[in-house]
Each structure stands twice: as C-alpha cells, then as structure tokens.
TORSETI-996915 format. One line per 3 residues: for each residue x, y, z of N, C-alpha, C. Coordinates in Angstrom, 2 decimals. Example, Ala and Ser with C-alpha at 12.3 -4.5 7.8 and 13.67 -1.06 7.14 Angstrom:
BEGIN
13.19/-5.69/7.80/12.30/-4.50/7.80/13.20/-3.30/7.80; 12.85/-2.25/7.08/13.67/-1.06/7.14/12.90/0.03/7.87 $
END
This chain:
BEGIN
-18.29/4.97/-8.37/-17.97/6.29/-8.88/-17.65/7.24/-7.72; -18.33/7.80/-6.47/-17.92/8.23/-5.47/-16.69/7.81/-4.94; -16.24/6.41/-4.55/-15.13/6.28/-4.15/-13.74/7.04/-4.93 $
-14.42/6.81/-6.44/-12.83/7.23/-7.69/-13.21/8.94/-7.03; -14.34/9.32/-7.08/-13.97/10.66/-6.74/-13.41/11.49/-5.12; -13.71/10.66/-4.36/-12.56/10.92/-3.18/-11.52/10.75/-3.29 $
-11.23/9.57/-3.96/-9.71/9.25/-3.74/-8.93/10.50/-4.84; -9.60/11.23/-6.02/-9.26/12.05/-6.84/-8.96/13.40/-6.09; -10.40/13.70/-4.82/-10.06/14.59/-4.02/-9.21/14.62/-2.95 $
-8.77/13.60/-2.18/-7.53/13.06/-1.24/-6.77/13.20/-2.44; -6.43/12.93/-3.66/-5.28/12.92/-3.98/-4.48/14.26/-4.25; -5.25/15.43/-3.91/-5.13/17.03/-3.93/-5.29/17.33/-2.94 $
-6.16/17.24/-2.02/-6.29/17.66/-0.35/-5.60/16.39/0.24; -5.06/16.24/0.86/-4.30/15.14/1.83/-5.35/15.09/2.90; -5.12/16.24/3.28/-5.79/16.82/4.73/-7.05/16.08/5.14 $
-7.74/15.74/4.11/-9.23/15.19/3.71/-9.37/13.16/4.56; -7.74/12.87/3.98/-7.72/11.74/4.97/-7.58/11.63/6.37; -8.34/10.48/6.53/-8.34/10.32/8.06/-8.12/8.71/8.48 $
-7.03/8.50/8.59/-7.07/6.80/8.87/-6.72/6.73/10.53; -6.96/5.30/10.81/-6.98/4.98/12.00/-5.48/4.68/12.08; -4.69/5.25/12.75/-3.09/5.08/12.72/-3.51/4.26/14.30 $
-4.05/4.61/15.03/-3.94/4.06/17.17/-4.78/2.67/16.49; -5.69/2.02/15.39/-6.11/0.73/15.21/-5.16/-0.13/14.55; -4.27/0.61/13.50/-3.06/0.22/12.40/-2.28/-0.19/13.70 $
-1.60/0.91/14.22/-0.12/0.58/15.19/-0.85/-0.89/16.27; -1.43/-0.80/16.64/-1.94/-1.69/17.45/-1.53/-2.99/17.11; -1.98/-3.42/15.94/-1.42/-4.78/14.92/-0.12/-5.29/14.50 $
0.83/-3.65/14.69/1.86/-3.82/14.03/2.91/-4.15/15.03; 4.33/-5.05/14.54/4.83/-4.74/15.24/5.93/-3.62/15.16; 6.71/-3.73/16.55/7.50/-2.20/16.68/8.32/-2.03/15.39 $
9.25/-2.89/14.61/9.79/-2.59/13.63/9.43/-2.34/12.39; 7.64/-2.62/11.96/6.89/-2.50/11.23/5.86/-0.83/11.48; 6.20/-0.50/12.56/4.95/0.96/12.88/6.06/2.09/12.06 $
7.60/1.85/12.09/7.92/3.23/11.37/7.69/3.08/9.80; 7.46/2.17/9.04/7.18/1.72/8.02/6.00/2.63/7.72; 5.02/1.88/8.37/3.21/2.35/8.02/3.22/3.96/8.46 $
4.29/4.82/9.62/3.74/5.61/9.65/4.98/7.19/8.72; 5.59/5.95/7.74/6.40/7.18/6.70/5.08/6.89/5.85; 4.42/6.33/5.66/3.54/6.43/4.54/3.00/7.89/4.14 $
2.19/7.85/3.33/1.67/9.30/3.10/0.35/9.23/3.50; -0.39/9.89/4.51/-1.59/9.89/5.31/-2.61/9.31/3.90; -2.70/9.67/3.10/-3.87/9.11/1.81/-3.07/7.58/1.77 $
-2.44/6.65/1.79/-1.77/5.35/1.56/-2.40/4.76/3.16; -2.14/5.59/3.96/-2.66/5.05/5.56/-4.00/4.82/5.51; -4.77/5.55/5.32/-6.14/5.34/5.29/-6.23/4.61/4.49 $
-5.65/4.02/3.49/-6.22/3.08/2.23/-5.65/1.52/2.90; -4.71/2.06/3.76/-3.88/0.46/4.20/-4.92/0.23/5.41; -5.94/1.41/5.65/-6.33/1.12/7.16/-7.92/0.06/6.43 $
-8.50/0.82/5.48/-9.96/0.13/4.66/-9.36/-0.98/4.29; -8.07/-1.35/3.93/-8.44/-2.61/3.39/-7.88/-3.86/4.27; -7.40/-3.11/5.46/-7.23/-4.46/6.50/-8.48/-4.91/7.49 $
-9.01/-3.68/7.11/-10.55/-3.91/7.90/-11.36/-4.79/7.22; -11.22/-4.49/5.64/-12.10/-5.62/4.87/-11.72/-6.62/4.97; -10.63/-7.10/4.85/-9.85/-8.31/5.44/-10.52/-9.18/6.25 $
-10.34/-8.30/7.40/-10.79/-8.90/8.66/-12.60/-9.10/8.68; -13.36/-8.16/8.21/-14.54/-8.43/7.99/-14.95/-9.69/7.09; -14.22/-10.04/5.97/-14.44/-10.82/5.15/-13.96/-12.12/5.39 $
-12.76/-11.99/6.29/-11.85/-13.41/6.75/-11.62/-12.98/8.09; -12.67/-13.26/9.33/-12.48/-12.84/10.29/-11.06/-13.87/11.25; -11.21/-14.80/10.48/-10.06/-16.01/10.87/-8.39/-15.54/10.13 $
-8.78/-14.51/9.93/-7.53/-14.22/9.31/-6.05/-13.98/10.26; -4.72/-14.53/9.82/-3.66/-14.32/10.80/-3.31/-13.00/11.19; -2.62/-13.00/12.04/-2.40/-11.47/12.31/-1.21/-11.09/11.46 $
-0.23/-12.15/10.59/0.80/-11.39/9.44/0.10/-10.87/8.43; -1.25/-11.59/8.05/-2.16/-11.21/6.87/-2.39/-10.11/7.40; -2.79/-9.23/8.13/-3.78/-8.10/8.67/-2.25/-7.24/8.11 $
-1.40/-7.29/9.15/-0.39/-6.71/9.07/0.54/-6.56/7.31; 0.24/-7.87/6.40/0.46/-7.43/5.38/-0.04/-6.31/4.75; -1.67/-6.47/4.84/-2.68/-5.96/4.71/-2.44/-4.07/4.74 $
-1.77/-3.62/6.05/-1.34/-2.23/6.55/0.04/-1.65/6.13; 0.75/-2.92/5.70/1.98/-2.32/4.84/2.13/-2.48/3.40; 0.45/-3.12/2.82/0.85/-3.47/1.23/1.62/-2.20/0.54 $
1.18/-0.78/0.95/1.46/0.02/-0.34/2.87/1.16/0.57; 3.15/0.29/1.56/4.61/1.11/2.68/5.64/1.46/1.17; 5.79/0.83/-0.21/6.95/0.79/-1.05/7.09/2.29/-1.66 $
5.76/2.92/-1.86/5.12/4.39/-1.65/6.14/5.30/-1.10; 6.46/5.09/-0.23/6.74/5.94/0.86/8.64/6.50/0.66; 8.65/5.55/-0.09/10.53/5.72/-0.60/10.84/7.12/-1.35 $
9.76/7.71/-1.75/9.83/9.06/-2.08/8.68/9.65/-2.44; 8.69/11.21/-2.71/7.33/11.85/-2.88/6.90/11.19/-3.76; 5.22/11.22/-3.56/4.79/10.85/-4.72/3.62/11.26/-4.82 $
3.77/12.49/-5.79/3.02/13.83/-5.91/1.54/13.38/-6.46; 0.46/14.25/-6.30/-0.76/13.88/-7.15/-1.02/13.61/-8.38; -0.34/14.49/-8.94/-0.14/14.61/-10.72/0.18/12.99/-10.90 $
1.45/12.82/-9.97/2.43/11.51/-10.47/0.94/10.29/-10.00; 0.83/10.75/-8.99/-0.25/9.37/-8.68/-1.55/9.16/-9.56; -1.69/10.45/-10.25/-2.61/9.95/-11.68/-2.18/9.69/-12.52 $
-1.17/10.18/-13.01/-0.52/9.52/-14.37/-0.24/8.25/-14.39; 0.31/7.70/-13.28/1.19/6.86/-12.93/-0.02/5.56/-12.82; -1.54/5.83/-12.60/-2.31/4.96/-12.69/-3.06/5.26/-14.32 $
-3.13/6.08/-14.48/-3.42/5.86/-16.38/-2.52/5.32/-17.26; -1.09/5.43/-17.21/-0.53/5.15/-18.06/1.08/3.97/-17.31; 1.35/3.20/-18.08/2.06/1.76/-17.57/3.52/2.22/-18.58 $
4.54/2.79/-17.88/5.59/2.41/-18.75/6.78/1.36/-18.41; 7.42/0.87/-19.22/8.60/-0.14/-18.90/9.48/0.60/-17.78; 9.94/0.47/-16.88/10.95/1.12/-15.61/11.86/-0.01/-15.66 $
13.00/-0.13/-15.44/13.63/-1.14/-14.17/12.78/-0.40/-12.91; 13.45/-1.42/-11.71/13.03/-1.14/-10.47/13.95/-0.56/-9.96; 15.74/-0.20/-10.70/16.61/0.38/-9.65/17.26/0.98/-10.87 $
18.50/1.51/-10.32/18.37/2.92/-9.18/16.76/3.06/-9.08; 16.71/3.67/-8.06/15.28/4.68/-8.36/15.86/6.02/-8.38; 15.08/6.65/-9.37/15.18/7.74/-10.08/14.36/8.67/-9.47 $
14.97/9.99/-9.97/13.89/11.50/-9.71/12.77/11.73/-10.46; 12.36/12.56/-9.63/11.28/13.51/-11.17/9.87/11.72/-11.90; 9.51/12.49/-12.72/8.26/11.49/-13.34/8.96/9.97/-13.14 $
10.23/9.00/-14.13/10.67/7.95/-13.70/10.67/7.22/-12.78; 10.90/7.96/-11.58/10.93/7.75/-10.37/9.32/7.12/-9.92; 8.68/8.30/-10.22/7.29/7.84/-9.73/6.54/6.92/-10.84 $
7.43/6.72/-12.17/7.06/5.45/-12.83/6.98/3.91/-11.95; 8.71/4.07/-11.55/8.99/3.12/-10.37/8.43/2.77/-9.26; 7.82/3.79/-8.33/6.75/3.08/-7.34/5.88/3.25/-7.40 $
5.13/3.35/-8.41/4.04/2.73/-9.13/4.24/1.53/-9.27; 5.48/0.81/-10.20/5.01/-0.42/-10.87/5.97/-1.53/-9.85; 6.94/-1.07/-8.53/7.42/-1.63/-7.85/7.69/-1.16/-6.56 $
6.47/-0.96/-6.46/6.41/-0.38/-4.72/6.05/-1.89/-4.11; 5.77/-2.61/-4.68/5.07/-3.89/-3.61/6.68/-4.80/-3.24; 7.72/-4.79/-4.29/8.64/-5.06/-4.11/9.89/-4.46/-3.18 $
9.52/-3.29/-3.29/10.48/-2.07/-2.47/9.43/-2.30/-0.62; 8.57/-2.26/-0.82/7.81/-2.47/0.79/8.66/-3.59/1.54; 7.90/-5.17/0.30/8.85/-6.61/0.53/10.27/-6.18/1.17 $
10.78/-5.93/1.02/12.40/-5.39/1.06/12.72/-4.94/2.54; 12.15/-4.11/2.71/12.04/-3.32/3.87/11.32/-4.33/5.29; 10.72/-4.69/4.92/9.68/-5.64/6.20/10.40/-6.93/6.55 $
11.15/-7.07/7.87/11.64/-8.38/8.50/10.82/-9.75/8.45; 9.39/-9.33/8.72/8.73/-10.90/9.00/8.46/-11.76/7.96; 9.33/-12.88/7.34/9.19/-13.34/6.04/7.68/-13.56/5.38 $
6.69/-13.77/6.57/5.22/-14.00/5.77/4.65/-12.65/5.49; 5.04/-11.56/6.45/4.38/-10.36/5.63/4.99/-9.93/4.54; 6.14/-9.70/4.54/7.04/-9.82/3.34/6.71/-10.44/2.15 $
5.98/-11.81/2.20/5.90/-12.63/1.05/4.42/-12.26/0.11; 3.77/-11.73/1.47/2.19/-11.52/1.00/1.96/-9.77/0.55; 2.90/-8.91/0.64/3.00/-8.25/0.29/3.94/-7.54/-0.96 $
4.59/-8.65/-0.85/5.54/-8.74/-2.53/4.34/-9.38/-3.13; 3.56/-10.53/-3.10/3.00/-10.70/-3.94/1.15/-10.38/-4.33; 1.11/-9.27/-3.54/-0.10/-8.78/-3.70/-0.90/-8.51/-4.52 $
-0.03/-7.88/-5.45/-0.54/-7.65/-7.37/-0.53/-8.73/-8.06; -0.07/-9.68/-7.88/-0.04/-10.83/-8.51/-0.48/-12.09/-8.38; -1.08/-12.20/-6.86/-1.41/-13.63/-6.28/-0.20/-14.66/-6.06 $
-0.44/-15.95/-5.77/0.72/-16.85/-5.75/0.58/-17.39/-4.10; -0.44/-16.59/-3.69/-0.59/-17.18/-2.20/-1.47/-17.31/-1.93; -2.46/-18.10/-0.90/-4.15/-17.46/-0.46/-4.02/-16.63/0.27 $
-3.53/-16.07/0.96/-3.53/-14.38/1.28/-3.18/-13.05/0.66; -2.36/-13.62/-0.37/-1.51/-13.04/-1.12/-2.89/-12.33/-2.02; -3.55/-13.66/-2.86/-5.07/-13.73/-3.44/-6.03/-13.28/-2.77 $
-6.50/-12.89/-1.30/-7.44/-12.61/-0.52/-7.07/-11.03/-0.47; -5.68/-10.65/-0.02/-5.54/-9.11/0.35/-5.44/-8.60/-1.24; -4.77/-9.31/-2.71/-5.60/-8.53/-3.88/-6.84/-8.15/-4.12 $
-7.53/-9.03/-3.88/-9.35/-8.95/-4.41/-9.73/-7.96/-3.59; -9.68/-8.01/-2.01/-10.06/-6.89/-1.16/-9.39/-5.41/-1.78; -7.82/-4.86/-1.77/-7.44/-4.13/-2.40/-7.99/-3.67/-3.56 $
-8.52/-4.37/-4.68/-9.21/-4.42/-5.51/-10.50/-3.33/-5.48; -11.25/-3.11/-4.54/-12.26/-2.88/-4.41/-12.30/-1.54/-3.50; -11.13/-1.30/-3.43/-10.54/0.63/-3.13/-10.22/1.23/-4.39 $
END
C-alpha cells in the first residue's frame, strides 16, 4: 500500500523522484544512455529499482539483462505522458492500434499498451531489444525474470 501511494505522489510531484542516473549510465551503453535519459525522471527511478532487484535476485545476471532491465519502460518517453493519463491509462485497458501514435488521451492509450514495443524499436542490441519487447509477456528467462521483478513496483 505505501509503495501505490508514492508512486500516486511521484505521479503529481516528479520532483519527489530520485533515481540513480551516474549507477543506470554506468551499465549502459553510449547509444542506449540517450534513451534512459529522455525518460521521465519517475520511469528512471522505476527502471533504476528494478534493475537493482534484478541484480540482487540474479546476481549472475548478464549485463544485456540489467540493461534491459533500465530501458524496459524507455517506450514512455515518445511523448508526454501526463499524470491524469498515467492513471487512467493503468485503470482502464482500451483497444489502440500501436500506430500512428496519436495526441491527447489515445495517444497515451498507446504507450500504455505499447510502450514495450516502441522502446524494442528504438534499442540496437538485439538481446536487449528482445527482453524488453517481451517483458509483459514472458517468452524468455529474462524476459520472465525482469516481469516478476517489475511486477513488484
């Protein structure tokens, strides 16, 4: 219950987050740091907790997993995506395509329900790419390891 209520208050104060961007960049590589750092500071800190759990939980873990791990929710970042939209957009599931992407509420229907695909897209290294397209869904053991962790933000 505390966690839903920070993330309710980050999702109105921004300011309130604080992620480790100098532990994130460190992992990443150079064509992957402008990615993680268009994110929106509340998506950074959430990409920063759950590569840490990662690593706490699968300390043998590769360094594309970690790095999936810091760009799962980069698909975010393709346009605002206001507080209002980031609650609605987790209460309620409507049918979108994934393209065009659109303005206004639609829009933030869309990276909601295909930001993991729009990230995929964007990211060169085919294994982070793969584990981060399929994050919501499984289909990989990392793919399955960085859901369950995600899970638990």
């Amino acid at each position: 219950m505390r966690k839903r209520i920070e993330r309710l208050l980050k999702a109105f104060f921004p300011h309130l987050a604080r992620p480790d961007d100098a532990w994130a960049l460190g992992w990443l590589k150079e064509d992957e740091r402008g990615l993680y750092l268009a994110m929106d500071v509340r998506d950074r800190e959430h990409a920063v907790q759950v590569a840490r759990r990662l690593l706490e939980r699968y300390p043998q873990a590769p360094d594309y997993a970690v790095r999936a791990a810091l760009l799962h929710d980069a698909g975010k970042a393709l346009r605002p995506y206001r507080p209002l939209e980031r609650i609605l957009t987790g209460l309620v599931a409507l049918p979108v395509p994934p393209h065009p992407l659109r303005r206004g509420l639609m829009g933030a229907f869309q990276v909601r329900r295909y930001h993991a695909e729009y990230a995929a897209s964007r990211i060169q290294d085919r294994l982070v790419a793969e584990i981060v397209r399929l994050h919501h869904v499984g289909g990989s053991p990392w793919a399955e390891r960085l859901r369950a962790v995600d899970g638990e933000f």
